[in-house]
C-alpha positions as CSV (number, residue, x, y, z in Angstrom):
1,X,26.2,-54.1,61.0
2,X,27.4,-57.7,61.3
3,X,24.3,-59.3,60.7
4,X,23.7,-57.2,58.0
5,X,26.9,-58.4,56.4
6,X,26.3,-62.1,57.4
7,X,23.2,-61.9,55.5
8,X,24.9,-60.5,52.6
9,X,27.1,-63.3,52.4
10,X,24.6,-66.0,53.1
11,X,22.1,-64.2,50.3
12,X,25.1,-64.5,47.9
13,X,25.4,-60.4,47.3
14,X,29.3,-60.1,47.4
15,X,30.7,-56.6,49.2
16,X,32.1,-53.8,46.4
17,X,35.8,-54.7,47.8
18,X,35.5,-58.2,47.2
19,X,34.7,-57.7,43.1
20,X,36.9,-59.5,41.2
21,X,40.1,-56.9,39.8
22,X,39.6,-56.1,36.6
23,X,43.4,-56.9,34.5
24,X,44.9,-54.0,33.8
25,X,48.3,-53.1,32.0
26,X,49.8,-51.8,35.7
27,X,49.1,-54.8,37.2
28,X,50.2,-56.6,35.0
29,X,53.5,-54.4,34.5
30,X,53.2,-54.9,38.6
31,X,53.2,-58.4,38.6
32,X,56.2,-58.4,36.0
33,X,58.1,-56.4,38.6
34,X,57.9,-59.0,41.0
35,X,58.9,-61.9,39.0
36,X,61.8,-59.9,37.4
37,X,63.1,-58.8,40.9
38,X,62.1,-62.2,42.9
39,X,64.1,-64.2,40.5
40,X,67.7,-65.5,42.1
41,X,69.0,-65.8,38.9
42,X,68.1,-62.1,37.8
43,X,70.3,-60.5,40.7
44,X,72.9,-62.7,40.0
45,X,73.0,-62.3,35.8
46,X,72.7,-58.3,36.3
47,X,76.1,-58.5,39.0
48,X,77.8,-60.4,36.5
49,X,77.0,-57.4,33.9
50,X,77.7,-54.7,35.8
51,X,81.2,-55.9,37.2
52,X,81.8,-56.9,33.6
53,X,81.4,-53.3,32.6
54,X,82.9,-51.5,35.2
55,X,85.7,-53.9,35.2
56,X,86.7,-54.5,31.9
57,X,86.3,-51.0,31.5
58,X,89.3,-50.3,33.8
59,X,91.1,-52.9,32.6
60,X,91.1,-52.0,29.1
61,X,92.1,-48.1,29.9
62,X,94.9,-49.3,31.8
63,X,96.5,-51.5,29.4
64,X,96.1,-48.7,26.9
65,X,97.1,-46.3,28.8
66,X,100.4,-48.4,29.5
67,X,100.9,-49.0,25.8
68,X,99.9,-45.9,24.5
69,X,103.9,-44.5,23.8
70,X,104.3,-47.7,21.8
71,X,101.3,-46.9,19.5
72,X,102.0,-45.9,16.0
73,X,100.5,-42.6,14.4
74,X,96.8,-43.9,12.7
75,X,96.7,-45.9,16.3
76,X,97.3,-42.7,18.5
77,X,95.1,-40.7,15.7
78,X,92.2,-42.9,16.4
79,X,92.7,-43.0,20.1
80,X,89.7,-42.1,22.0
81,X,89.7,-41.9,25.8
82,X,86.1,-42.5,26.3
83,X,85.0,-45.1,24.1
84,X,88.1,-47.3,25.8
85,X,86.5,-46.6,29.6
86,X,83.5,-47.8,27.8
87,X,85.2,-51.4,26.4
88,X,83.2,-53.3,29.0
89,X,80.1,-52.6,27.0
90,X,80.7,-55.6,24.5
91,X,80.9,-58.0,27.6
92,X,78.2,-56.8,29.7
93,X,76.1,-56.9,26.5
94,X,76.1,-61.0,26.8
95,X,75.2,-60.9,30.0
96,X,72.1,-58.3,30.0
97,X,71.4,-60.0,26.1
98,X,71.1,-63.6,28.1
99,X,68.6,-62.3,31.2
100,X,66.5,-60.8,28.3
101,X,66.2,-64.4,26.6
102,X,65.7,-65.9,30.2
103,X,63.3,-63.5,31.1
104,X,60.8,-64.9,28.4
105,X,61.8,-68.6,27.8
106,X,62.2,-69.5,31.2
107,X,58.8,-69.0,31.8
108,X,57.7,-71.4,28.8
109,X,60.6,-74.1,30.2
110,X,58.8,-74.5,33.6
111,X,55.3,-74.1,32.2
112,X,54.6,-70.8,34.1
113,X,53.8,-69.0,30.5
114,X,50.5,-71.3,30.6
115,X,49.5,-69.3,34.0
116,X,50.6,-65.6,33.2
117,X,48.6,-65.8,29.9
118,X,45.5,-67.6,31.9
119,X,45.0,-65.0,34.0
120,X,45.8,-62.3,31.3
121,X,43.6,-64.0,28.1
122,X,44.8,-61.2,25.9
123,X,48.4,-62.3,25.9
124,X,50.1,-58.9,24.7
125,X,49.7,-57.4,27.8
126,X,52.3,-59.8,29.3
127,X,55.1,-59.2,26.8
128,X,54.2,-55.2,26.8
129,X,55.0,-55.6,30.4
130,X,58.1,-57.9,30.1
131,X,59.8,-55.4,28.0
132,X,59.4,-52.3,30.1
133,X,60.1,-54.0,33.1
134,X,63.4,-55.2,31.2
135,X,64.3,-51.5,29.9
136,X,63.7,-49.5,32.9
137,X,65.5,-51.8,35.4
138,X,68.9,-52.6,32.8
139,X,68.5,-49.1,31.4
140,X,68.8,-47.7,34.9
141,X,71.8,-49.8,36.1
142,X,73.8,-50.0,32.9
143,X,73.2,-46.3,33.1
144,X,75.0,-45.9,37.3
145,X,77.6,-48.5,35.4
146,X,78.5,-46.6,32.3
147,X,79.0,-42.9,34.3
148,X,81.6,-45.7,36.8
149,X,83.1,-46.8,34.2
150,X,83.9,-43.4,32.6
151,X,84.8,-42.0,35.9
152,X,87.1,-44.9,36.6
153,X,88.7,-45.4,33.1
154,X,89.3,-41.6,32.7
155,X,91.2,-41.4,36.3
156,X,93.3,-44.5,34.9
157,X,93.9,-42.6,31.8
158,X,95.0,-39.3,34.1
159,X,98.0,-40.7,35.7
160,X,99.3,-40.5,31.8
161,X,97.6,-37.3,31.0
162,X,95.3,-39.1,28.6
163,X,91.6,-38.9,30.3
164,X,89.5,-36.4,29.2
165,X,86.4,-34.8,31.2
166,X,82.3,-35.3,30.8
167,X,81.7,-32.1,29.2
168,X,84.4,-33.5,26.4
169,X,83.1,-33.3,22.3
170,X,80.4,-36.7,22.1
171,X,81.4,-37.9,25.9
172,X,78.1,-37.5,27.9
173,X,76.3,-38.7,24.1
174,X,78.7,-42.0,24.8
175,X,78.3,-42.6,28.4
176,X,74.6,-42.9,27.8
177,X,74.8,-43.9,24.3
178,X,76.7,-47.1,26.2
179,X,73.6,-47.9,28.6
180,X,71.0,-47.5,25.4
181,X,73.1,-50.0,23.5
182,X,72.9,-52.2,26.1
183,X,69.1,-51.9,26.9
184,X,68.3,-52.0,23.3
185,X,70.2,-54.9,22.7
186,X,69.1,-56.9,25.6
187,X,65.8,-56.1,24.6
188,X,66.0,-58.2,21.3
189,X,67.3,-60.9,23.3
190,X,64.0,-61.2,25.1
191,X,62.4,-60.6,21.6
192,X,64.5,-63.8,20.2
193,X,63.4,-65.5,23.6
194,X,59.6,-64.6,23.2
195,X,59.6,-65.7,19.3
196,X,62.1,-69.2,19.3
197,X,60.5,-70.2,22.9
198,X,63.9,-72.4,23.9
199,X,66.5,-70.9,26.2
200,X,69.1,-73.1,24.1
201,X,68.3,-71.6,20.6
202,X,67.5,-67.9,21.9
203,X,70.9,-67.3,23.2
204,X,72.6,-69.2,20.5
205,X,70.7,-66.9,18.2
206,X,71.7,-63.8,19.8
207,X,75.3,-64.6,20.2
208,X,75.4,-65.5,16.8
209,X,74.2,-62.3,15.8
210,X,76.0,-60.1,18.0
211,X,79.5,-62.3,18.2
212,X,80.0,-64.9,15.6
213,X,78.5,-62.7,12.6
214,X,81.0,-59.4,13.0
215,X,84.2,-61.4,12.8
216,X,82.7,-63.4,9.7
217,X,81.9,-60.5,8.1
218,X,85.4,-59.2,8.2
219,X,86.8,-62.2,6.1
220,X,84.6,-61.4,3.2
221,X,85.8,-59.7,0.3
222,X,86.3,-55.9,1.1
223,X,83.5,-54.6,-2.0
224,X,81.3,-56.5,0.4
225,X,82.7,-56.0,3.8
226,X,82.2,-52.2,3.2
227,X,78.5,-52.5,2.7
228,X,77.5,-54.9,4.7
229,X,79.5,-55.0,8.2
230,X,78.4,-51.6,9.7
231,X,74.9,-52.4,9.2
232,X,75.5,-55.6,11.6
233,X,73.3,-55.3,14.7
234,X,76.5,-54.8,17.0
235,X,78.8,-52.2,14.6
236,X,74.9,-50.0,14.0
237,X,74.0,-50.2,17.9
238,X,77.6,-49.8,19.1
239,X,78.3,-46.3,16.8
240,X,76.4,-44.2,19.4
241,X,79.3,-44.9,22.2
242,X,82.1,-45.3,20.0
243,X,82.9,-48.6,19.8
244,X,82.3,-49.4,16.1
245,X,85.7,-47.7,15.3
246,X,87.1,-49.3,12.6
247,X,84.6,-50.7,11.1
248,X,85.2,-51.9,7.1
249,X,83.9,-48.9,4.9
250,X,83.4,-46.7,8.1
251,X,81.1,-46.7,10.8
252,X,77.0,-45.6,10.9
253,X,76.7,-41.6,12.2
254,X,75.9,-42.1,16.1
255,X,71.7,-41.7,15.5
256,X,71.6,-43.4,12.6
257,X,73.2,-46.4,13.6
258,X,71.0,-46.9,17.0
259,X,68.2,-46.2,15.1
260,X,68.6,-49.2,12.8
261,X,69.6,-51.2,15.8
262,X,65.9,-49.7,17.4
263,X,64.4,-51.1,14.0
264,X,65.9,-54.5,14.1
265,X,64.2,-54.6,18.2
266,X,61.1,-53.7,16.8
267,X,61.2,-55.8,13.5
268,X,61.8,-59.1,16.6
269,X,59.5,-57.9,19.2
270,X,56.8,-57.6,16.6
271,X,57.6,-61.2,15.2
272,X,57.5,-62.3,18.8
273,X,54.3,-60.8,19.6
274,X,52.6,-62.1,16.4
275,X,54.2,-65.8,17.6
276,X,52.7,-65.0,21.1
277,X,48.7,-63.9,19.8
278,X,48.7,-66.7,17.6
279,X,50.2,-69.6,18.8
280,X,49.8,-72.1,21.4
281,X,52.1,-71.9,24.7
């Protein structure tokens, strides 16, 4: 049988197992996984997160619960236990919306870009992968964080008879509305990362929109304020875990407003795969 393969080998005829592997969208998704996970600066971006949520989320029910006699009527009237265990969201939302830049410029800042889309010619492929690596691994975390931070922030809230439980009006809709905010919204920073190419201007981008924008908004004239500031990326994403309370001229229904913020992921991951088939790396 050996000499029969030695001949093989010599004649040129290569064995079935040694065919080239055709590319496919798992292993491509595959080899995703393994950069995404094999990265130092991934474990270390999606620790800052979490202990961002979790612990900001504590911290915030405590201080309110401290200060909660001292609150006025229209402040105790728009109280709501669950959406302050949940305060940590709008910090761990930088964190997860910088990975998602990182996860698609820093491959065109080292020059690796030029090898992933070598060996997968068809380019797509390599973003479509990207993005559900990047929404099943921070969905799935932000998810464990969100349910801690509720836990946590409503046993705070207890010792002053404030916390309410899980099977409350809107609180399981919150706890994972939270960790679909945040996936969604990291995802358009790995959108803005695919389509401006530059670590630098990505995250600038995205903290622009999601920081700099909502407090800006406020200063305009109130006929305005009303109509535009809910429709802001962070107020329409934010409405599905309560944390666009407030808002000028009220806040998006829960649906609606992470639906728009949906449309405004696909409206960038769209512009980032057109960037991506038609343009150099």
């Amino acid at each position: 049988m050996s000499a029969v393969t030695t001949s093989r080998h010599a004649a040129g005829v290569t064995p079935r197992s040694a065919a080239p592997l055709k590319v496919t969208q798992a292993r491509v998704l595959r080899s995703e996984w393994t950069k995404f996970r094999s990265l130092r600066s991934t474990m270390w971006t999606l620790l800052i997160a979490l202990t961002l949520m979790i612990g900001l989320g504590a911290l915030f029910s405590a201080v309110n619960a401290s200060q909660y006699h001292t609150m006025g009527p229209a402040g105790r009237a728009t109280f709501s236990p669950v959406a302050v265990s949940l305060t940590g969201t709008f910090f761990a939302v930088v964190a997860f919306g910088v990975l998602g830049v990182l996860l698609m410029s820093g491959e065109y800042g080292t020059g690796m870009i030029r090898s992933s889309l070598t060996v997968v010619p068809r380019r797509l492929p390599v973003l479509w992968g990207k993005l559900a690596v990047f929404a099943g691994a921070v969905f799935s975390l932000s998810l464990v964080a969100s349910f801690v931070s509720f836990y946590l922030g409503q046993a705070i809230l207890n010792g002053h008879h404030l916390g309410v439980s899980i099977t409350s009006p809107d609180a399981l809709r919150s706890v994972i509305g939270a960790a679909l905010y945040i996936t969604v919204a990291g995802l358009i920073g790995l959108a803005l990362g695919g389509l401006l190419r530059a670590t630098a201007a990505g995250i600038s981008v995205f903290a622009a929109v999601f920081f700099v924008l909502p407090p800006l908004a406020s200063l305009l004239p109130t006929s305005i304020a009303e109509h535009l500031t809910r429709y802001l990326p962070s107020y329409a994403g934010s409405a599905i875990w309560g944390g666009s309370q407030g808002v000028a001229g009220g806040a998006l229904s829960a649906w609606t407003g992470f639906g728009l913020l949906c449309g405004y992921a696909a409206v960038l991951t769209a512009a980032a795969a057109w960037r991506l088939r038609h343009s150099d790396a």
